[in-house]
N, C-alpha and C positions, 0 to 999 in steps of 0.2 A: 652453544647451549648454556656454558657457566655464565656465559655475561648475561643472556638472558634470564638467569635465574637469580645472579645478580642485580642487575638491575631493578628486579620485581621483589625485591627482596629488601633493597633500599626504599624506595615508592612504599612497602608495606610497613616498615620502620618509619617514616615520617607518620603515617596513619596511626599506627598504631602506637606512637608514644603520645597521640592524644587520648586514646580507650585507656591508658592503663589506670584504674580506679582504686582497687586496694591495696593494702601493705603486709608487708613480713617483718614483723618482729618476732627475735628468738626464737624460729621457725615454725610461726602459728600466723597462717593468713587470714586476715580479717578484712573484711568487705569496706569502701569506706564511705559511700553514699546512700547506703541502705539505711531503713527506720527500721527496727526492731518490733514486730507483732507485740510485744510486753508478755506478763502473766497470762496462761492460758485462763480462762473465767469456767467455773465450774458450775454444774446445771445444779440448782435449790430444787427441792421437793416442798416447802414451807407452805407453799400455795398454789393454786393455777395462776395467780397473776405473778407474782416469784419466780413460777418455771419460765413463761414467755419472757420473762424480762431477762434472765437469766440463758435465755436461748436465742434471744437478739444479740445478747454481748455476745456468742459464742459465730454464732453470725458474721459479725462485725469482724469479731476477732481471723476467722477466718476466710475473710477477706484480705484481711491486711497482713498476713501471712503467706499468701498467694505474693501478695503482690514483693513481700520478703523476699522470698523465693527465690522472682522471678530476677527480683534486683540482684541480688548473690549472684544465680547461675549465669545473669550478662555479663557482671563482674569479673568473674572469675573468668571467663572466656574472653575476655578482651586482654587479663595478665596473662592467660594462656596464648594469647596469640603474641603478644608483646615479646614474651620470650622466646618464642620461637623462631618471630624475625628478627629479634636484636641476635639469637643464637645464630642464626643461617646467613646473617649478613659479617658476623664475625670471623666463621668460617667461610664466606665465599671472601673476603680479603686475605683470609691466608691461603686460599688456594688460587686467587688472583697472583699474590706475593710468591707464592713456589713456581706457578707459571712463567713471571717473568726471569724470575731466575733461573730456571733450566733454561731459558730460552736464549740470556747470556750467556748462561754458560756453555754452550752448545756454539754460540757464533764465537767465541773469545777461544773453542776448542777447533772449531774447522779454521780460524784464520791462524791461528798456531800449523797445523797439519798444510795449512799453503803458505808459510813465511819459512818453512825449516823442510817442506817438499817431501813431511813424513804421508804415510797412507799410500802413496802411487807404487 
């Protein structure tokens, strides 16, 4: 089962050190393929032709917002998966690495207890 989980854990570490998109500086993640929506645009009362033009940019605006968003929360789920299989593959090598080791030293203790005929 660990090498299975190992293995799928390596295979998801190749995949996913192509997703990873934003960065951490000084402990603030920031996205880094996103466009930014800009200033929110604010609705005019000046005129009925002022309001519609004024509620198109709002429109506009939010749409590209959405689309913000949508970029952010891909983002952020492709570093969230990134670390989680570089974390799981870091840990299933040192649980590979403690495996083999009990496993020597388990044969390196029974051929002691059959070279010196302790245990019988």
């Amino acid at each position: 089962m660990l090498r299975r989980t190992f293995a799928a854990a390596a295979l998801a570490t190749f995949a996913a050190a192509t997703a990873q998109a934003g960065t951490i500086q000084n402990g603030t993640w920031t996205p880094s393929g996103c466009t930014d929506p800009g200033e929110v645009p604010h609705f005019t009362s000046k005129s009925p032709e002022a309001y519609n033009k004024s509620a198109k940019a709002a429109a506009d605006w939010q749409g590209k917002a959405k689309v913000y968003a949508d970029c952010i929360n891909g983002e952020a789920k492709a570093d969230q998966q990134a670390v989680i299989t570089g974390a799981n593959g870091a840990i299933g090598k040192i649980n590979d690495a403690l495996n083999a080791m009990n496993e020597e030293s388990k044969a390196a203790v029974d051929k002691l207890k059959k070279s010196t005929g302790a245990g019988h």
